[in-house]
Structures are given as C-alpha cells and as structure tokens.
N, CA, C and O atoms as a printed pandas DataFrame, in Angstrom:
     atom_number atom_name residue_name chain_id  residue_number  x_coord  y_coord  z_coord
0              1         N          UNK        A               1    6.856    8.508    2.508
1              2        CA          UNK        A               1    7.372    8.084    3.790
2              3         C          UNK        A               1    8.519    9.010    4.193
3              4         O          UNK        A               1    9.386    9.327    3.378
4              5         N          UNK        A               2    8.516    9.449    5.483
5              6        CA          UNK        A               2    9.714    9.859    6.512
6              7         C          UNK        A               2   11.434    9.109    6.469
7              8         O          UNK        A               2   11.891    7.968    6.395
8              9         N          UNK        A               3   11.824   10.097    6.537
9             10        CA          UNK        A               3   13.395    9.870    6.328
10            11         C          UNK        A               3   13.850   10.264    7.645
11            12         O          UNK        A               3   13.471   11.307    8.177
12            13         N          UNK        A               4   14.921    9.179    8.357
13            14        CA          UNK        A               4   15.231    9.292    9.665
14            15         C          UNK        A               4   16.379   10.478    9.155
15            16         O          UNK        A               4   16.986   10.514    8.084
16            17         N          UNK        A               5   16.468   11.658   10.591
17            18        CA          UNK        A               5   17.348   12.998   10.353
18            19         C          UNK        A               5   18.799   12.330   10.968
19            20         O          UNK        A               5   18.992   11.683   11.997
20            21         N          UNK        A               6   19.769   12.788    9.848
21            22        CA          UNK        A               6   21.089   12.253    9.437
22            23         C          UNK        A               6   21.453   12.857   11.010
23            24         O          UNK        A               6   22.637   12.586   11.215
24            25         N          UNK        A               7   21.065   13.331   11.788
25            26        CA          UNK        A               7   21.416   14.038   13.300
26            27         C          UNK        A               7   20.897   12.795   14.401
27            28         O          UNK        A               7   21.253   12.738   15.578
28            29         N          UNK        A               8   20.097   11.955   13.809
29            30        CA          UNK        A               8   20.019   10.727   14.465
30            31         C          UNK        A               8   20.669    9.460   14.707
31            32         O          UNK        A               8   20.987    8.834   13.696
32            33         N          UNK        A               9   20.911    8.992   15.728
33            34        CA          UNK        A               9   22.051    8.271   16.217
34            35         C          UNK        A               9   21.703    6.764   16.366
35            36         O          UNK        A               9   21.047    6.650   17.401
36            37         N          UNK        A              10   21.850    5.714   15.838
37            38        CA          UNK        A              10   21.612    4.245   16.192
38            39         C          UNK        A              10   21.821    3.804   17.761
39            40         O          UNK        A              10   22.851    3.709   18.429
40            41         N          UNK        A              11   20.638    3.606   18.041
41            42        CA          UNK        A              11   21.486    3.365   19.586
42            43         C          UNK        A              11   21.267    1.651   20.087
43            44         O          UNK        A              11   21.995    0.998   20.835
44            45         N          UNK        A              12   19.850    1.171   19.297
45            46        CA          UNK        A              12   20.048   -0.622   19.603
46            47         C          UNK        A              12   18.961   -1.123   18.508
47            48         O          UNK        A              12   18.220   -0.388   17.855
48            49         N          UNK        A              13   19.018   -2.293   18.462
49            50        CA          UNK        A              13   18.661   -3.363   17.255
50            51         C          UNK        A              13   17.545   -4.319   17.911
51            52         O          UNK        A              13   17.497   -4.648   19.096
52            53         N          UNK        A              14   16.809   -4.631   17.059
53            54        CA          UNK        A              14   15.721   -6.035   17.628
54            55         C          UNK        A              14   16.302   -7.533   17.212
55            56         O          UNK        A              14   17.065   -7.722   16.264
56            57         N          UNK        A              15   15.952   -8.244   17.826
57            58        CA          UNK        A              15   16.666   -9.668   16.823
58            59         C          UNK        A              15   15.868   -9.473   15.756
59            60         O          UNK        A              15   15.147   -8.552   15.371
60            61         N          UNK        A              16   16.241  -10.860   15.249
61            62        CA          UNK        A              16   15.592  -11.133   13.866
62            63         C          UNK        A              16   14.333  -11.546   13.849
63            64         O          UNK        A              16   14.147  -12.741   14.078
64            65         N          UNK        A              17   13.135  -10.651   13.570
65            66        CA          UNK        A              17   12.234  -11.520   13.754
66            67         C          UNK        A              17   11.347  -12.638   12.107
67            68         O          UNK        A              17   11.544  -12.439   10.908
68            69         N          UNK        A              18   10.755  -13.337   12.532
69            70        CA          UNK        A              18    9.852  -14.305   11.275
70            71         C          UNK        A              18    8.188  -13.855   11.551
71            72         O          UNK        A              18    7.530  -13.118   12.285
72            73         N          UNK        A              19    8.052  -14.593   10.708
73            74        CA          UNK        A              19    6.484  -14.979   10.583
74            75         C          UNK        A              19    5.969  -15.304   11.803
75            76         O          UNK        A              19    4.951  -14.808   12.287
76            77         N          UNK        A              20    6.641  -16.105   12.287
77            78        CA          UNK        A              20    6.188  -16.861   13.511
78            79         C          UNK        A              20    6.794  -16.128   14.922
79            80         O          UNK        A              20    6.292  -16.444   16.001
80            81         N          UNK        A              21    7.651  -15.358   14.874
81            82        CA          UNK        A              21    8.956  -14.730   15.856
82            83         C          UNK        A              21    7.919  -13.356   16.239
83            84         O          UNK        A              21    7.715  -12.894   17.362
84            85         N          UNK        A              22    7.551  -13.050   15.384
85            86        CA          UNK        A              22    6.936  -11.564   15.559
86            87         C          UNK        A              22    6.244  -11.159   16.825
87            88         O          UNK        A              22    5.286  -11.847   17.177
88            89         N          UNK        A              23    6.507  -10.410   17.357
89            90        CA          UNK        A              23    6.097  -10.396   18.430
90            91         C          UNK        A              23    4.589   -9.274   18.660
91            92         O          UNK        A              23    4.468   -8.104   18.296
92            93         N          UNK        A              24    3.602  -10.150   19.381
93            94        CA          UNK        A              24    2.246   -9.733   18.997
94            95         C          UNK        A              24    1.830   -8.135   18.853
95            96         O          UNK        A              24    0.952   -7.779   18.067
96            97         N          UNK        A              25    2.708   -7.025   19.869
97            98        CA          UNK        A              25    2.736   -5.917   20.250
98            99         C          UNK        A              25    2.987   -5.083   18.648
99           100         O          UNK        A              25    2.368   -4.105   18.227
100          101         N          UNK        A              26    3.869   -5.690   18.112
101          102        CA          UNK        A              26    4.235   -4.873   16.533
102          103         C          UNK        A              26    2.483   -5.015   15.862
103          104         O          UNK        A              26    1.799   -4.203   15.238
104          105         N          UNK        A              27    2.239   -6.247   16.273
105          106        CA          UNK        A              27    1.071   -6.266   15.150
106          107         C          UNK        A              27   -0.392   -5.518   15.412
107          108         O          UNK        A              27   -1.506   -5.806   14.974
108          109         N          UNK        A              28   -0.019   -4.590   16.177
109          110        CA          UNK        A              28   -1.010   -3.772   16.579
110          111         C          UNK        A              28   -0.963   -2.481   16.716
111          112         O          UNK        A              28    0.220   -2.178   16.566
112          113         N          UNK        A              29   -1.631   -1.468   16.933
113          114        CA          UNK        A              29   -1.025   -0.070   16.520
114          115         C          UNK        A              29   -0.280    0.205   17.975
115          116         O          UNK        A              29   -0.730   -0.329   18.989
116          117         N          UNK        A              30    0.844    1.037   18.021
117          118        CA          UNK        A              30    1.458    1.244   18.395
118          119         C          UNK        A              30    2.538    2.541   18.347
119          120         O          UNK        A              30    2.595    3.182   17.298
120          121         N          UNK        A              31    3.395    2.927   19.486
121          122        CA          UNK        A              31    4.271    4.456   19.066
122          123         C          UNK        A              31    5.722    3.429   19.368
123          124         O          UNK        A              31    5.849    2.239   19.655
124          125         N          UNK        A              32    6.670    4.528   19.145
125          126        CA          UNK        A              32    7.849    4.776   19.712
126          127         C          UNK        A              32    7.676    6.302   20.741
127          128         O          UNK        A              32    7.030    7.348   20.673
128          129         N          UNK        A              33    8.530    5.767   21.543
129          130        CA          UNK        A              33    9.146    7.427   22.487
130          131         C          UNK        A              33    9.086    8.846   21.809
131          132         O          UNK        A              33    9.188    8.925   20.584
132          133         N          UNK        A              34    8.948    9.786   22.462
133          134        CA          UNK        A              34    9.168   10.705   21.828
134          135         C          UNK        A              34   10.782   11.030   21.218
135          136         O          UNK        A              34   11.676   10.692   21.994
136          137         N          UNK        A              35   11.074   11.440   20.353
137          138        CA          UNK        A              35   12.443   11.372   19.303
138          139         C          UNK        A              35   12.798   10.077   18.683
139          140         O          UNK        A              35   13.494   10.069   17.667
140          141         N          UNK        A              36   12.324    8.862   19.280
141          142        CA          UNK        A              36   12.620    7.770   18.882
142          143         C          UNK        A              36   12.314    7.385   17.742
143          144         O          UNK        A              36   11.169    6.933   17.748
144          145         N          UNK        A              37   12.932    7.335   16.469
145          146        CA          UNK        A              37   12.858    6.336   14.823
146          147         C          UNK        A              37   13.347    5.338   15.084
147          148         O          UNK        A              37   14.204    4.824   15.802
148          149         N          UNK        A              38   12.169    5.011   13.876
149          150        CA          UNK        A              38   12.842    3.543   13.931
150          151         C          UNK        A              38   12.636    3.025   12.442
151          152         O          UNK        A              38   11.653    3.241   11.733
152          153         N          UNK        A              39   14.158    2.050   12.012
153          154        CA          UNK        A              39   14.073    1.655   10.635
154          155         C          UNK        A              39   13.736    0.446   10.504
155          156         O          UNK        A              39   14.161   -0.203   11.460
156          157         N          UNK        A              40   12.798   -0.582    9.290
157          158        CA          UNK        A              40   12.351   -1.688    9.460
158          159         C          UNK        A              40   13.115   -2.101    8.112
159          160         O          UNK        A              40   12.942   -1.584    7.008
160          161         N          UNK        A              41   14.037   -3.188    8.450
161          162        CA          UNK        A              41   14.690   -3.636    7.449
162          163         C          UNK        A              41   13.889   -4.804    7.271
163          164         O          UNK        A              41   13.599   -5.554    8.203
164          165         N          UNK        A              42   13.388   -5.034    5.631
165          166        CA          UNK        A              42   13.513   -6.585    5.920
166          167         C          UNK        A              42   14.569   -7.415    5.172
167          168         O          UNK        A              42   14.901   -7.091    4.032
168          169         N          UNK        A              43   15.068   -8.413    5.755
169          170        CA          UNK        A              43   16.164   -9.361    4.833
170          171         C          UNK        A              43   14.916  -10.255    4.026
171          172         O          UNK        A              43   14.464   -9.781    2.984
172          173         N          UNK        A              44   14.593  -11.046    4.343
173          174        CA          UNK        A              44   13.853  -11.936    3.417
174          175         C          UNK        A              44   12.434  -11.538    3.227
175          176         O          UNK        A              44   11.927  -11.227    4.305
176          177         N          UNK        A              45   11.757  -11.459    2.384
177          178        CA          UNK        A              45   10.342  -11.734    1.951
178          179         C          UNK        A              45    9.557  -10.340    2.389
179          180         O          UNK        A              45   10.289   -9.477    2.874
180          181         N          UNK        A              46    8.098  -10.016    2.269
181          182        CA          UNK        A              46    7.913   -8.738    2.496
182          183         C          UNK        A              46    6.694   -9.097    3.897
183          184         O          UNK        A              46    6.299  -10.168    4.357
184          185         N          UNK        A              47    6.295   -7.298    4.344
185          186        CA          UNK        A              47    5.959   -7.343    5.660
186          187         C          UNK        A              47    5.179   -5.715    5.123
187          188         O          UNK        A              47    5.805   -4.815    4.563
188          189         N          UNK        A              48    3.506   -5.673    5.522
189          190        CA          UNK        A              48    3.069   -4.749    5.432
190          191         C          UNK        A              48    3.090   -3.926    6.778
191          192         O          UNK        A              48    2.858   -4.300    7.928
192          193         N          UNK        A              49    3.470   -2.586    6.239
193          194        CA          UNK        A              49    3.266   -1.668    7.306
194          195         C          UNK        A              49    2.658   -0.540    7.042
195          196         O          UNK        A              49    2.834    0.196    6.071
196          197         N          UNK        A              50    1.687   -0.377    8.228
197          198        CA          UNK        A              50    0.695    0.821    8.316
198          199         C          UNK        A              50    0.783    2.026    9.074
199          200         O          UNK        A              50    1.127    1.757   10.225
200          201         N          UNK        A              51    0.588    3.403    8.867
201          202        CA          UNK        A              51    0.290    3.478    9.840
202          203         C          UNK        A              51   -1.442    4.587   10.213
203          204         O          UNK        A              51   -2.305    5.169    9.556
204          205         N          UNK        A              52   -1.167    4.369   11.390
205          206        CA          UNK        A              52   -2.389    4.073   11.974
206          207         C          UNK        A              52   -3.063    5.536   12.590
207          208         O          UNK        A              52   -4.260    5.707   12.824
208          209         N          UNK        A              53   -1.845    6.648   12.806
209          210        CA          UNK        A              53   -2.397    7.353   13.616
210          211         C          UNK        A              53   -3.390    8.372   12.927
211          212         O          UNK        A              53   -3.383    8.651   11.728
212          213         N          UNK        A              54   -4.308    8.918   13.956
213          214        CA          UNK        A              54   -5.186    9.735   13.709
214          215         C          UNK        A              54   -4.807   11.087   13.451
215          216         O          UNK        A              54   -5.658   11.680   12.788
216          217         N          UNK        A              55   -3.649   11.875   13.806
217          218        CA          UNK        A              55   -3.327   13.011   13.400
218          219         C          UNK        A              55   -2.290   12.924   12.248
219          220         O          UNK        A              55   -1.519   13.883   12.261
220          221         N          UNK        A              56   -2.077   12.062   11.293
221          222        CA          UNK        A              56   -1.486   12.496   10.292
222          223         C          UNK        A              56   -2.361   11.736    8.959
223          224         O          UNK        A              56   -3.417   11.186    9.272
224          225         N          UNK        A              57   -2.044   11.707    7.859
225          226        CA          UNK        A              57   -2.818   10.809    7.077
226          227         C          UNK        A              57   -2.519    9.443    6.998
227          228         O          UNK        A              57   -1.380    9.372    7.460
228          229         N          UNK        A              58   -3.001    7.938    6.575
229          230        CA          UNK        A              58   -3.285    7.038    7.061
230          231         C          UNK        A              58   -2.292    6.666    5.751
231          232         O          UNK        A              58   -2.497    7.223    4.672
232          233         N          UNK        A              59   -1.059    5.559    5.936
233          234        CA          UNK        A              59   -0.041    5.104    4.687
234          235         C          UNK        A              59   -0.479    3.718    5.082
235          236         O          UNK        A              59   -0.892    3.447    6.209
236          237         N          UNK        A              60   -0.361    2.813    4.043
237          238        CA          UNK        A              60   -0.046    1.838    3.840
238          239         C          UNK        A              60    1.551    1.332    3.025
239          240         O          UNK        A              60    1.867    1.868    1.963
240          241         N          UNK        A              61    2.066    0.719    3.399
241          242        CA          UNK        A              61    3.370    0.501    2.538
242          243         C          UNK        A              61    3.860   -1.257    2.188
243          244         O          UNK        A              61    4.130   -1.835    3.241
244          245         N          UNK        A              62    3.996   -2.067    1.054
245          246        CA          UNK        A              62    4.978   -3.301    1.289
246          247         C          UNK        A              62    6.250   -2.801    0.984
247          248         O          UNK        A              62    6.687   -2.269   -0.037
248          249         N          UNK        A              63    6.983   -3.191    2.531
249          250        CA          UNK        A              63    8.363   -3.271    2.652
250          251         C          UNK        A              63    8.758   -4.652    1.989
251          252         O          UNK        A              63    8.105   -5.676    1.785
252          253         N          UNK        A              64   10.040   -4.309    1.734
253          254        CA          UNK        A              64   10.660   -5.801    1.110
254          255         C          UNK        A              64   12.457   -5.199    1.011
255          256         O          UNK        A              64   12.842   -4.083    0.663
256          257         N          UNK        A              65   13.122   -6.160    1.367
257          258        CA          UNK        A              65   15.044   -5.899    0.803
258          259         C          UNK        A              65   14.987   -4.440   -0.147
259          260         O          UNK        A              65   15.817   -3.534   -0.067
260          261         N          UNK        A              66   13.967   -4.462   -0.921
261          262        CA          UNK        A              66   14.528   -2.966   -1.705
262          263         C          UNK        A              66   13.730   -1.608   -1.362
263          264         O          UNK        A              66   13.803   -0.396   -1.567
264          265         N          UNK        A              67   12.941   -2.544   -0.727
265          266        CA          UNK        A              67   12.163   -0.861    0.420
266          267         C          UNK        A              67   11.592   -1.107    2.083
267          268         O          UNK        A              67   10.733   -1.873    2.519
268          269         N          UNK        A              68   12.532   -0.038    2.811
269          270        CA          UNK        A              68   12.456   -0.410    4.103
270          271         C          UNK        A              68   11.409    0.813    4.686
271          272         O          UNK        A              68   11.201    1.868    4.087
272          273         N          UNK        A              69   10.887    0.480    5.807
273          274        CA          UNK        A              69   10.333    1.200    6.575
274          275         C          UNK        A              69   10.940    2.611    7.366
275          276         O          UNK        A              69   12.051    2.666    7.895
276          277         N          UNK        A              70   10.251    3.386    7.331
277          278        CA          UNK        A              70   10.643    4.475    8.755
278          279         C          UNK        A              70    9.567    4.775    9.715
279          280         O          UNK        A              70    8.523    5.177    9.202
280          281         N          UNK        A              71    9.594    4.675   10.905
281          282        CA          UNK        A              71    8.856    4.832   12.046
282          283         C          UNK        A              71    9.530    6.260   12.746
283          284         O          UNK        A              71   10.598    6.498   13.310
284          285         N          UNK        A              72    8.269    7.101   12.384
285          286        CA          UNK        A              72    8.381    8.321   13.361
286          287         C          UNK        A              72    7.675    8.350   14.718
287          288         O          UNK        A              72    6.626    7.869   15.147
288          289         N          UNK        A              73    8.638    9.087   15.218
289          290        CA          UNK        A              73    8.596    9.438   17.138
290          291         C          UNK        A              73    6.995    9.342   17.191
291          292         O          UNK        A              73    6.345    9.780   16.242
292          293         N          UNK        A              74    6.395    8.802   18.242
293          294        CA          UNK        A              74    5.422    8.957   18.558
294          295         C          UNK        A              74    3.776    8.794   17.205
295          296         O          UNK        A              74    2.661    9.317   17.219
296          297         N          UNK        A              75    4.160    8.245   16.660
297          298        CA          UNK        A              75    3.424    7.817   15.464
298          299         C          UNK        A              75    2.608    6.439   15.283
299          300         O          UNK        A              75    3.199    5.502   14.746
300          301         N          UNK        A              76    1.336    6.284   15.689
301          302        CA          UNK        A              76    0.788    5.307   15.816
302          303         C          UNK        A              76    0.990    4.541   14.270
303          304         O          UNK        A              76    0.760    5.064   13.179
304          305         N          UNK        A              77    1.530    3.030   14.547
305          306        CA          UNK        A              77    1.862    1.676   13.237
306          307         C          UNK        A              77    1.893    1.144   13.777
307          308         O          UNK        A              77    2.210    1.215   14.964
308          309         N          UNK        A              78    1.471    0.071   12.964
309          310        CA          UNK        A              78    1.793   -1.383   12.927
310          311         C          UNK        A              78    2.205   -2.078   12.259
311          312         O          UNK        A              78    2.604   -1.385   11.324
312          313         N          UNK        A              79    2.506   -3.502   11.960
313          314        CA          UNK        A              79    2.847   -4.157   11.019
314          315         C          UNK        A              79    1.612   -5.832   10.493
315          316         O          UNK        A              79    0.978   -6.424   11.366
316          317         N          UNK        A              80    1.578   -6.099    9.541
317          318        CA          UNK        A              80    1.040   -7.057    8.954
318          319         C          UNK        A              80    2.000   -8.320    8.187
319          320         O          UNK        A              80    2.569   -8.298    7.095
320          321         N          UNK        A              81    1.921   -9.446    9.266
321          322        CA          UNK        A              81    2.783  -10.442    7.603
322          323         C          UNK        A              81    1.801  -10.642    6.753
323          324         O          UNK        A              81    0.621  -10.300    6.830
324          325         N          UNK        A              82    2.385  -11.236    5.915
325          326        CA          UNK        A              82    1.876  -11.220    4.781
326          327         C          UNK        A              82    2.189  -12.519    4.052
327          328         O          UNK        A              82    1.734  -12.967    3.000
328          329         N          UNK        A              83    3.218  -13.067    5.022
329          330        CA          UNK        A              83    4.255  -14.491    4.180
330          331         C          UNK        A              83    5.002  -14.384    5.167
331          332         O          UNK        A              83    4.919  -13.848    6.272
332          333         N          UNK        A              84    6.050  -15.206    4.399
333          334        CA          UNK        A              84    7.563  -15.891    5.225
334          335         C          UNK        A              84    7.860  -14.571    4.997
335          336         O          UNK        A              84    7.722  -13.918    3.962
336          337         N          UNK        A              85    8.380  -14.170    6.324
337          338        CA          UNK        A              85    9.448  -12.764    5.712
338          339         C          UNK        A              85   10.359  -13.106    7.135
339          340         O          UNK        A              85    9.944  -13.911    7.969
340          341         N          UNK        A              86   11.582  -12.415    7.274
341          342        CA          UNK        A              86   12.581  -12.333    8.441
342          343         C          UNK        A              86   12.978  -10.103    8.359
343          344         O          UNK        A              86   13.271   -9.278    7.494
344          345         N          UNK        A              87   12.794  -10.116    9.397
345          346        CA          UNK        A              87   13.077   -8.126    9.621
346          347         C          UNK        A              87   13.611   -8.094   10.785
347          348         O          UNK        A              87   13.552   -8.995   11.622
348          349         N          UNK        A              88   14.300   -6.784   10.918
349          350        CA          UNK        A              88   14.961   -6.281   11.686
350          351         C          UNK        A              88   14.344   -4.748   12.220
351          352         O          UNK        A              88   13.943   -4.165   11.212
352          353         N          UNK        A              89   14.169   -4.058   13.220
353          354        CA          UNK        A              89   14.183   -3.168   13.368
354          355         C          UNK        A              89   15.536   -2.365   14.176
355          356         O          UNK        A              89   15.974   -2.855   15.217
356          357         N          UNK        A              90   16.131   -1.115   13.600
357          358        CA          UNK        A              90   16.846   -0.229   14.548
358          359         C          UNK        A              90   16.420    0.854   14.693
359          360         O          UNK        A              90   16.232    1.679   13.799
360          361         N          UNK        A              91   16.204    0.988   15.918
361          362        CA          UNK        A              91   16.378    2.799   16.874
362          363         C          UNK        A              91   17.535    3.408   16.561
363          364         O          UNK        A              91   18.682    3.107   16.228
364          365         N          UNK        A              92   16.626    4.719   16.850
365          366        CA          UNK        A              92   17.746    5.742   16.504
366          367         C          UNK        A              92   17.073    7.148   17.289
367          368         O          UNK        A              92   15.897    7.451   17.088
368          369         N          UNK        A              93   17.961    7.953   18.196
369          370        CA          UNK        A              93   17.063    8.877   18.038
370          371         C          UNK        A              93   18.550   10.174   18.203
371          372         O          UNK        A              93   18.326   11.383   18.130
C-alpha cells in the first residue's frame, strides 16, 4: 500500500462513520480528485478495503486500529464492512 507524500496537507475530516452510518457511495468503487489522499482510520473493529481500479493491480486489505488505509488521487476503491467497526476518513492533498 501507498504512503500519503509528507508534502501533503490535511485539509478536512468525515464524521465518524459505523456499520450502519456508512454511507452507500464508499461501498462502491469509487475515486478521489485528482491530488486528493485520503487516510482511513479505523477506531473500532475492522473494515475491508479494495481497490478496484483497472490500471493498477487489484489490493485487497483488512484495516483495523493497527493498520489504516491510504487512498490514492484518482484511484478506483471501495470499502466492505465486515462487522461493527466505527472509521474515519482524512483528506489531504
């Protein structure tokens, strides 16, 4: 997995989302903006993330408190629950 570049700047946060909170758009493939990362924290429980796009090779990952996500610019993912989990995402670009 991708490491957001230390030249990248936090600029806003998602609430907290759950199991139930998640909002349907994550759970389907999807980008960010061009330059836009994004980090997927989770606080409680774990949350699979994929990704999806056709021009790079295809990851699967479980995030959990001791391993978080990175979402690169323009990079088709999604996410999968899996359980009770609570996550956060922040932008950065």
């Amino acid at each position: 997995m991708k490491s957001i570049p230390e030249s990248a700047v936090h600029y806003k946060s998602t609430p907290v989302f759950t199991e139930t909170t998640v909002p349907a758009a994550l759970l389907r493939s999807h980008t960010t903006a061009a330059g836009t990362w994004g980090r997927i924290t989770i606080l409680e429980g774990e949350l699979l993330y994929r990704i999806t796009d056709e021009t790079v090779a295809p990851e699967e990952v479980l995030l959990s408190p001791a391993r978080f996500g990175v979402v690169e610019p323009q990079i088709k993912h999604e996410v999968a629950v899996v359980g009770p989990v609570r996550f956060q995402v922040d932008f950065h670009r």
